[in-house]
Each structure stands twice: as structure tokens, then as C-alpha cells.
VOLO-214766 format. One record per residue (C-alpha): residue number from 0; residue in three letters; x, y, z. Coordinates in nm, 2 decimals, always signed. Layout:
<nodes>
NODE  nulo  kolgu       x       y       z
NODE   NUM    ALA       X       Y       Z
...
</nodes>
This chain:
<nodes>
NODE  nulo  kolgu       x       y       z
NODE     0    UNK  +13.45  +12.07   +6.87
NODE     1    UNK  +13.71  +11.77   +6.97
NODE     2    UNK  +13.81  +11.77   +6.61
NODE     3    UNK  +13.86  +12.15   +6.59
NODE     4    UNK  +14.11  +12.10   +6.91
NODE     5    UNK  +14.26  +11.85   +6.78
NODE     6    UNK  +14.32  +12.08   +6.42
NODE     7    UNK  +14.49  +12.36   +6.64
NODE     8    UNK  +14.71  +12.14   +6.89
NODE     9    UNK  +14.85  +11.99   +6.52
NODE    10    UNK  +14.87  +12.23   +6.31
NODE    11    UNK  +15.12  +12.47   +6.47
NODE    12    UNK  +15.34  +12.16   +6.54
NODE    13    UNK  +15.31  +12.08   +6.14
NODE    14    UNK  +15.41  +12.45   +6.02
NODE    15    UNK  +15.72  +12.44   +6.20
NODE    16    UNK  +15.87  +12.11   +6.11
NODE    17    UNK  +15.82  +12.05   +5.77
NODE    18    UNK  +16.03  +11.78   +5.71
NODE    19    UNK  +15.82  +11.56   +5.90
NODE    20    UNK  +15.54  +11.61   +5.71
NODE    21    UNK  +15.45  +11.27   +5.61
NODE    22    UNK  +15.43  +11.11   +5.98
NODE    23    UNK  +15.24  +11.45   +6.10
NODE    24    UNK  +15.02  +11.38   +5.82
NODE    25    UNK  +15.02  +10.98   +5.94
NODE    26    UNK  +14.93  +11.15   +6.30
NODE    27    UNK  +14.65  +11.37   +6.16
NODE    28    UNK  +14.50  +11.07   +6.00
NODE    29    UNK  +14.51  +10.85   +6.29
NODE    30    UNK  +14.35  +11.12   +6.50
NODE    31    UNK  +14.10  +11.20   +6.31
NODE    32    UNK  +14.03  +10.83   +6.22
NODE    33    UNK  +14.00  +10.82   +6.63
NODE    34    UNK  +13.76  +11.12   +6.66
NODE    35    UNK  +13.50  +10.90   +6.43
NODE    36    UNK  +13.54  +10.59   +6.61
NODE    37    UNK  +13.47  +10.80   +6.93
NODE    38    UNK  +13.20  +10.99   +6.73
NODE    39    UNK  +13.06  +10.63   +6.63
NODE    40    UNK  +13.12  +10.54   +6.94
NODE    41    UNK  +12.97  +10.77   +7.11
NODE    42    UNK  +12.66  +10.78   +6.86
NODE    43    UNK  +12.57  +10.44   +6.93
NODE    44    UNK  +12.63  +10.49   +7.32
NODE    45    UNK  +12.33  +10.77   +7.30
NODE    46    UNK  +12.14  +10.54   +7.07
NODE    47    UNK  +12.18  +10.25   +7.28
NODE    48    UNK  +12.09  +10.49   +7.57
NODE    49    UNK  +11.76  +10.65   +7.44
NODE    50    UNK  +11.70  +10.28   +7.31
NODE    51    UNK  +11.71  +10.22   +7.71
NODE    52    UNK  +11.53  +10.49   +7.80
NODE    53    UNK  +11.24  +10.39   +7.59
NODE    54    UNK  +11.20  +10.05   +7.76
NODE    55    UNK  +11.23  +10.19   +8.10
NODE    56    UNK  +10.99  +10.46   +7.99
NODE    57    UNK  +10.72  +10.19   +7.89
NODE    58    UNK  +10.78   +9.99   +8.16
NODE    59    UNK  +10.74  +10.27   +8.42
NODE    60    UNK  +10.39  +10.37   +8.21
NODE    61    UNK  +10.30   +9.97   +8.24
NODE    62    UNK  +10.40   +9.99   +8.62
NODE    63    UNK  +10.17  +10.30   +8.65
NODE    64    UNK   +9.87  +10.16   +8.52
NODE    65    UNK   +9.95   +9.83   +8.72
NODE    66    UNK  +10.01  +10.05   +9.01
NODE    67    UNK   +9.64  +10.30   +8.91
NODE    68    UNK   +9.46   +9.95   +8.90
NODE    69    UNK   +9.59   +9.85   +9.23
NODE    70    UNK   +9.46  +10.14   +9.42
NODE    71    UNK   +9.14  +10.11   +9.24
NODE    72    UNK   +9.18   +9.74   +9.39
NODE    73    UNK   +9.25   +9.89   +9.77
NODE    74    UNK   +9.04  +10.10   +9.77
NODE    75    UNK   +8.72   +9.87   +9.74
NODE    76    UNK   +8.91   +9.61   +9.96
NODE    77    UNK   +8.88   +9.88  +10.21
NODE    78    UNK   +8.53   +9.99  +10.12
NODE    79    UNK   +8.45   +9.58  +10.17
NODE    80    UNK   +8.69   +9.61  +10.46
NODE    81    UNK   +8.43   +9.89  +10.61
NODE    82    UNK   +8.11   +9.69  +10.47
NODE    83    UNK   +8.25   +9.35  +10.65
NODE    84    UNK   +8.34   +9.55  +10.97
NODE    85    UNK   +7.96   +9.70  +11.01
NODE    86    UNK   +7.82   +9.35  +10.94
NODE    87    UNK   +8.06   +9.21  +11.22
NODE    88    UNK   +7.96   +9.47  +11.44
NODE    89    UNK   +7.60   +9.42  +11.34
NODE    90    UNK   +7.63   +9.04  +11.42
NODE    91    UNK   +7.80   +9.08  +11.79
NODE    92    UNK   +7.52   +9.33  +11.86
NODE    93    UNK   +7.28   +9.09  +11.74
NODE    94    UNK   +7.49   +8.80  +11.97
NODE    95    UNK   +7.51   +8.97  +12.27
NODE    96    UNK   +7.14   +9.03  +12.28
NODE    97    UNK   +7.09   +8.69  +12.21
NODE    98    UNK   +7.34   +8.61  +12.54
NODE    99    UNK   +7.11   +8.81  +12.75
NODE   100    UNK   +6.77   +8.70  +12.64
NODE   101    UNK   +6.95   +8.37  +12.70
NODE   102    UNK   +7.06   +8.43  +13.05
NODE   103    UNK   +6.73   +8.65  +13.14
NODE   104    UNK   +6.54   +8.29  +13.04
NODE   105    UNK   +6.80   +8.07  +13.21
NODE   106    UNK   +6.69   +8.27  +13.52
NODE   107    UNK   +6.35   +8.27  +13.48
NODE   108    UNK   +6.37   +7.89  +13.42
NODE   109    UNK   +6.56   +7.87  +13.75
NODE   110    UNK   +6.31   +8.07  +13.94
NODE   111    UNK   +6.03   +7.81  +13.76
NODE   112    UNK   +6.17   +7.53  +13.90
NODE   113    UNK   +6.28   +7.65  +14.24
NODE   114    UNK   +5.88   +7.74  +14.20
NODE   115    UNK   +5.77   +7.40  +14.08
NODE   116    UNK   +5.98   +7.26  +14.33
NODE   117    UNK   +5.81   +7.43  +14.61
NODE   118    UNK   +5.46   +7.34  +14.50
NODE   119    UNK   +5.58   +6.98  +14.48
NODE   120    UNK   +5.67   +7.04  +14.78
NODE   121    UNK   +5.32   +7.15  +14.95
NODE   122    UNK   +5.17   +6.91  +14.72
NODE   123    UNK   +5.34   +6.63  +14.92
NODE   124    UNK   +5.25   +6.81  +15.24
NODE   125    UNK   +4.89   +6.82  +15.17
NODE   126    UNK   +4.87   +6.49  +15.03
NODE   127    UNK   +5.04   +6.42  +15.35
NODE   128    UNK   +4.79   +6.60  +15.58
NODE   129    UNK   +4.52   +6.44  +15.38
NODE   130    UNK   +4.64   +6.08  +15.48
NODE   131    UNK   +4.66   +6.17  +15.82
NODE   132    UNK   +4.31   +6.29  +15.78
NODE   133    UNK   +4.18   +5.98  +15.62
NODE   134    UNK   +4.35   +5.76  +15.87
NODE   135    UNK   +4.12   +5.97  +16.16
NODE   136    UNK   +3.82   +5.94  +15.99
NODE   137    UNK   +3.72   +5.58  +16.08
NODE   138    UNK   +3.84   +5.63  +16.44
NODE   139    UNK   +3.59   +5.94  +16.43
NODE   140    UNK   +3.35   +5.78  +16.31
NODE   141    UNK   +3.41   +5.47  +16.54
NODE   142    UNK   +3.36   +5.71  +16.81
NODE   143    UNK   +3.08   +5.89  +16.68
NODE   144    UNK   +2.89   +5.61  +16.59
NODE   145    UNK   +2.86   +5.48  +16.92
NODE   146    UNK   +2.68   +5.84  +17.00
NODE   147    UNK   +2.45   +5.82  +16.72
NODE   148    UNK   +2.62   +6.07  +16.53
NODE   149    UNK   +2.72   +6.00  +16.14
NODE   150    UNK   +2.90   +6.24  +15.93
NODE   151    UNK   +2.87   +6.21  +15.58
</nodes>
């Protein structure tokens, strides 16, 4: 089509000036020798181009399958994620039961002892009253004795 435009922006300038007839005809030749560079040109541009293309277009199909792979990927990270989060959940359940078994017998430990303690405690005071009972016994009897009176 360029060459076609070319033809008709030339030609009526040739018809009317014969006598320059050899540099129109130079002119036509270096015009047309300039459309098929820029044909060549423009050829390999659109080869080069589609050439392009081609990469890009296999690298975007690599990236895809990369990309189809890596949700595959997230989506069992988050499945694991979810499987992780119940076990965690699971084990602070587990924990804080443990806590209060632990702090229902760290109570009843402390009532033992405050129990222990006490019996100790009236241990001591009956070991007490029986030493103070002991001790009377042999003025009792000392006492007694003289009345004719033995306890056994």
C-alpha cells in the first residue's frame, strides 16, 4: 500500500517533466529501494516481536504452573495450619485442666497439713495431760496407800 502511494505521488510529477527523467527515475529507485528496507525492516521487527512473544508466552505458562503448584502448596499449609491450630487448642485444654487438678491438690495438701498440724497439735496436748497424770499417780498412791487403798 506505501509503495502504491508512493507510485501515484511520483508518477504525475514524472509525466510532466520529461526531461528529468533520468533523476526521477534515480528518485523512483531510491524510494522503492527504501520501501524494502522498511519492508525488511519492518519484517524482522514483527519477527523479532512474535519471537518475544513466544518467550513471554512460555514464561507466563511456566509462571502459571509455578504459580497452580503454589496454591496447591497454601492450601495444605493452611489445612496443617487448621490441623496445628486444633492440636494447640487440644493441648491448652489439656493444660489448663492440668492447672486445676494441680491447684485443687495444692489445696487439699494445704488443708492436710493445716490437719496434720492440728493433730500434732492435740497429740502434744495429750501426751501433755498424760505426764501430768503420771506425775500424780505416785502422790496418789502415796496418799492412798497410807489408807489401805491400792489402785492397780
Amino acid at each position: 500500500m506505501l509503495l502504491v502511494l508512493l507510485l501515484l505521488v511520483v508518477l504525475p510529477g514524472s509525466l510532466a517533466e520529461e526531461q528529468k527523467m533520468p533523476a526521477l527515475q534515480e528518485e523512483f529507485n531510491v524510494l522503492v529501494y527504501g520501501t524494502l528496507q522498511l519492508g525488511q525492516a519492518l519484517r524482522d521487527t514483527y519477527s523479532s516481536t512474535n519471537d518475544k512473544l513466544q518467550r513471554v508466552a512460555t514464561r507466563y505458562g511456566k509462571l502459571e504452573r509455578k504459580l497452580g503448584g503454589l496454591e496447591v502448596e497454601v492450601a495444605r499449609v493452611k489445612q496443617e495450619m487448621g490441623r496445628i491450630g486444633q492440636k494447640v487448642d487440644s493441648l491448652q485444654r489439656e493444660e489448663q485442666e492440668r492447672r486445676t487438678v494441680s491447684h485443687r491438690v495444692a489445696d487439699d495438701l494445704r488443708d492436710t497439713q493445716t490437719q496434720y498440724a492440728e493433730l500434732q497439735r492435740r497429740v502434744q496436748d495429750l501426751e501433755k495431760g498424760a505426764q501430768d497424770k503420771e506425775q500424780l499417780i505416785p502422790s496418789f498412791l502415796k496418799v492412798n496407800t497410807g489408807n489401805q487403798c491400792i489402785l492397780l
